[in-house]
C-alpha positions in Angstrom: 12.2 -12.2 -50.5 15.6 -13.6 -49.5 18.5 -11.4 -50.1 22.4 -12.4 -49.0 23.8 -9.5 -47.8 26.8 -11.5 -47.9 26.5 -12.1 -51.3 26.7 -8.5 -52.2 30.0 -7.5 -50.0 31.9 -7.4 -53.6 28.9 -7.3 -56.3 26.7 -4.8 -55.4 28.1 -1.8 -57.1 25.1 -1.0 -59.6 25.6 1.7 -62.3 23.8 3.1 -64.4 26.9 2.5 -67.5 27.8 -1.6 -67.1 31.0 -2.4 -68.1 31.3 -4.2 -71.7 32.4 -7.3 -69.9 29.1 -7.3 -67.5 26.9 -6.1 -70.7 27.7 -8.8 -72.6 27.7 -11.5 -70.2 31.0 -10.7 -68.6 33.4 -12.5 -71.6 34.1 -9.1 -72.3 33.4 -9.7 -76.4 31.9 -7.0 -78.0 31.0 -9.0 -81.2 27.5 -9.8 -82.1 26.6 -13.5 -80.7 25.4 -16.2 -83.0 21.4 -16.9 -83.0 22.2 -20.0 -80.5 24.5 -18.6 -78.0 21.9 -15.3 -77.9 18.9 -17.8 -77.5 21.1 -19.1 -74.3 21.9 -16.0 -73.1 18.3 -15.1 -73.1 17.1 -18.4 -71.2 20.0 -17.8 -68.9 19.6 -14.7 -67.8 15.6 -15.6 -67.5 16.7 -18.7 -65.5 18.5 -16.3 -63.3 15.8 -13.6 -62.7 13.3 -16.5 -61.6 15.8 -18.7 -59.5 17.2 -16.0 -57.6 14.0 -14.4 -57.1 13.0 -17.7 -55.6 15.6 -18.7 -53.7 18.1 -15.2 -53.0 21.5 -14.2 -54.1 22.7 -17.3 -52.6 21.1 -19.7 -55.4 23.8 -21.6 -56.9 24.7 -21.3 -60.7 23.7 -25.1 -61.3 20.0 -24.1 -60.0 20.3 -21.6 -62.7 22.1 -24.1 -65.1 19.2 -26.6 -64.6 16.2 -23.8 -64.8 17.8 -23.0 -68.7 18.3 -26.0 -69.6 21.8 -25.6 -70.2 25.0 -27.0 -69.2 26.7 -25.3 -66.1 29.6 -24.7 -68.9 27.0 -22.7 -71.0 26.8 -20.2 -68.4 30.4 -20.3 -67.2 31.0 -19.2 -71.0 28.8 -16.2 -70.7 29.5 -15.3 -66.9 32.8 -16.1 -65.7 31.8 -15.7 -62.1 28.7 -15.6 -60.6 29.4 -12.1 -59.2 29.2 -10.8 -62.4 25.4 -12.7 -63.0 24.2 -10.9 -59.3 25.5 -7.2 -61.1 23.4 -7.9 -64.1 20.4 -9.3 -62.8 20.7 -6.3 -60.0 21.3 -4.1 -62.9 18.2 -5.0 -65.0 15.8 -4.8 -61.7 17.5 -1.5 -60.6 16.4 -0.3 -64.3 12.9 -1.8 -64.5 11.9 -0.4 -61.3 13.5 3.3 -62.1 11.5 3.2 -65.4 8.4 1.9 -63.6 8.7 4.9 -61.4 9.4 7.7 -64.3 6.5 6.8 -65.9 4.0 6.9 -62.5 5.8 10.4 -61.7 5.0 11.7 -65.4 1.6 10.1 -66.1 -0.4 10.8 -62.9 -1.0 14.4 -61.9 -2.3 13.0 -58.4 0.1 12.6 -56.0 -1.2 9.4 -54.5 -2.3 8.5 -58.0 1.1 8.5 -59.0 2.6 6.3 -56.0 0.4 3.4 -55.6 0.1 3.0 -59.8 4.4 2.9 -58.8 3.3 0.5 -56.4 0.8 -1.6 -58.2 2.9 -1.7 -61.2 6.2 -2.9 -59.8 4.4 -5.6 -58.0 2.5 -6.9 -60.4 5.2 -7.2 -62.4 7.4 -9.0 -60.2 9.9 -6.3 -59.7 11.4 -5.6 -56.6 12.1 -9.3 -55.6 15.4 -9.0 -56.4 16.5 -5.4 -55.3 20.3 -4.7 -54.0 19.6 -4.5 -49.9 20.9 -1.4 -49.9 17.6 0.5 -50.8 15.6 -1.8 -47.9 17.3 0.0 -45.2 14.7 1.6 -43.7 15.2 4.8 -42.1 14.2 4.8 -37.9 11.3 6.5 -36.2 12.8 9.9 -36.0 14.9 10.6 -38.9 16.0 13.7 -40.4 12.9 14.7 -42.6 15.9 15.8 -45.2 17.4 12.4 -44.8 15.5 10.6 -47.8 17.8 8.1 -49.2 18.1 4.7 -47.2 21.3 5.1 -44.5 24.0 3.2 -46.1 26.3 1.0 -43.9 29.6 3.0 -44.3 31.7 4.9 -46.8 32.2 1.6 -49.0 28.5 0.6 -49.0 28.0 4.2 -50.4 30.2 4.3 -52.8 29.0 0.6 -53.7 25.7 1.9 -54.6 26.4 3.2 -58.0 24.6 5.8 -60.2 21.5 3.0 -61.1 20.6 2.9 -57.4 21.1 6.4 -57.2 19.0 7.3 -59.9 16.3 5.1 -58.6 16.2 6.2 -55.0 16.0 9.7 -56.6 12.8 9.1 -58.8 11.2 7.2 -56.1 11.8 9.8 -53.6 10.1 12.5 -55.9 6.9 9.9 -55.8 7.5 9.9 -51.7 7.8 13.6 -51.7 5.0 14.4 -53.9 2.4 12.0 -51.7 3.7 13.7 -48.5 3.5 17.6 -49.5 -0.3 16.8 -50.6 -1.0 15.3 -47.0 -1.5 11.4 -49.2 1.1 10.1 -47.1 2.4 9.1 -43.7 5.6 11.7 -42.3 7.0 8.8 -41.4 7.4 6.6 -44.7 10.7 6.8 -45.9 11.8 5.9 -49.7 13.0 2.9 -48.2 9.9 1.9 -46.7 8.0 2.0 -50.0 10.5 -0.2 -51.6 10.1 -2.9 -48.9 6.3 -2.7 -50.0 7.4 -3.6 -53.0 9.8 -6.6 -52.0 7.3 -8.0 -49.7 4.3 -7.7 -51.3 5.2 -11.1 -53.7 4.5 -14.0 -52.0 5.7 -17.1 -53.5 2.8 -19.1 -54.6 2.8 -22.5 -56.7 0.2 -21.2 -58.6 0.6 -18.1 -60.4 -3.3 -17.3 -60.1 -3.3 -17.4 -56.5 0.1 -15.6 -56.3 -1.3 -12.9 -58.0 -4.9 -12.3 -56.4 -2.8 -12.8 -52.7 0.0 -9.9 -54.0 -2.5 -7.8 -54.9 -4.6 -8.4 -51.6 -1.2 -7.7 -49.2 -1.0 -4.2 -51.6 -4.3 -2.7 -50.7 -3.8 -3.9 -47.2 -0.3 -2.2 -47.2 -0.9 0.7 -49.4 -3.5 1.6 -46.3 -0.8 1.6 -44.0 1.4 3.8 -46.0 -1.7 6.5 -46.4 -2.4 9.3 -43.4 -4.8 9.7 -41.7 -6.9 12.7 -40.7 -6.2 13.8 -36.8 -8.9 12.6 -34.7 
């Protein structure tokens, strides 16, 4: 995955409530949209998931432009900047991945049950390529056992995080807590770490076949490492 910090040092504040302007593209009309410029909306913001999942935060909006087979205009009209394109496509993978997590945490009674079908699903589905770099901070050898949520890089990066990444650092650290308490998991795996899993375990693949058998291979290999290990 290739993340631009850069790209996030005035974008990256996730919530869990968008503004109107960012929910509806970032024109900041609340009116319904004609069939047509919902249809480009759509292949725009599809364009956007796939191009920046490819290629990072750093992709330019033409890439995305030429993916939807738009005009740059086209998505100009919908998001005047591209900062406001990062928030949403942040926004949508902050949610999918939360969601994914809910529904491992309420489904599966087993603790390790519940946190590799987190795993298994999120990757399969492609999530996670495109997560704020925020949650991959991974805690150091040694940290507070307490100390749960990724370290942030400062009082602005904190505040920058916003409810959505909140919310999904939360759920996720339930799964991590859960695993841990019922001796699944590894004392040392922080919520961070599991996320990383999840952001490294798609490798880009020209074909989607081979992608997916080599994901899913890199999983079992990394769920393993996450897993303890009786004392020998």
């Amino acid at each position: 995955m290739h993340i631009q910090d850069s790209q996030w040092a005035m974008t990256a504040t996730v919530s869990g409530h968008p503004d109107p302007a960012a929910r509806n593209g970032g024109g900041g009309r609340t009116s319904p949209l004609r069939v047509d410029a919902q249809r480009n909306l759509e292949h725009v913001l599809r364009a956007a998931r796939e191009v920046f999942g490819e290629l990072g935060y750093g992709a330019p909006m033409e890439d995305v432009a030429r993916r939807a087979r738009v005009g740059v205009g086209t998505v100009y009209r919908r998001f005047p900047s591209k900062d406001v394109l990062v928030r949403r496509i942040a926004e949508e993978e902050t949610a999918r991945l939360t969601e994914q997590a809910r529904a491992a945490l309420g489904q599966e009674e087993e603790a390790w049950s519940a946190l590799s079908r987190f795993l298994r699903t999120s990757v399969a589905s492609g999530a996670g390529r495109l997560l704020p770099p925020q949650v991959l901070q991974v805690q150091p050898a040694g940290a507070a056992e307490g100390a749960r949520v990724p370290q942030q890089r400062g009082a602005a990066d904190a505040a920058a995080s916003g409810a959505g990444i909140a919310t999904l650092l939360d759920v996720v650290g339930q799964l991590v807590d859960r695993a841990r308490a019922a001796g699944e998991l590894r004392a040392d795996v922080s919520v961070a770490d599991v996320l990383l899993v999840i952001a490294t375990s798609a490798p880009a693949l020209p074909d989607p076949a081979q992608q997916a058998a080599a994901s899913a291979r890199l999983l079992d290999i990394l769920l393993e490492g996450l897993r303890s290990r009786p004392a020998v």
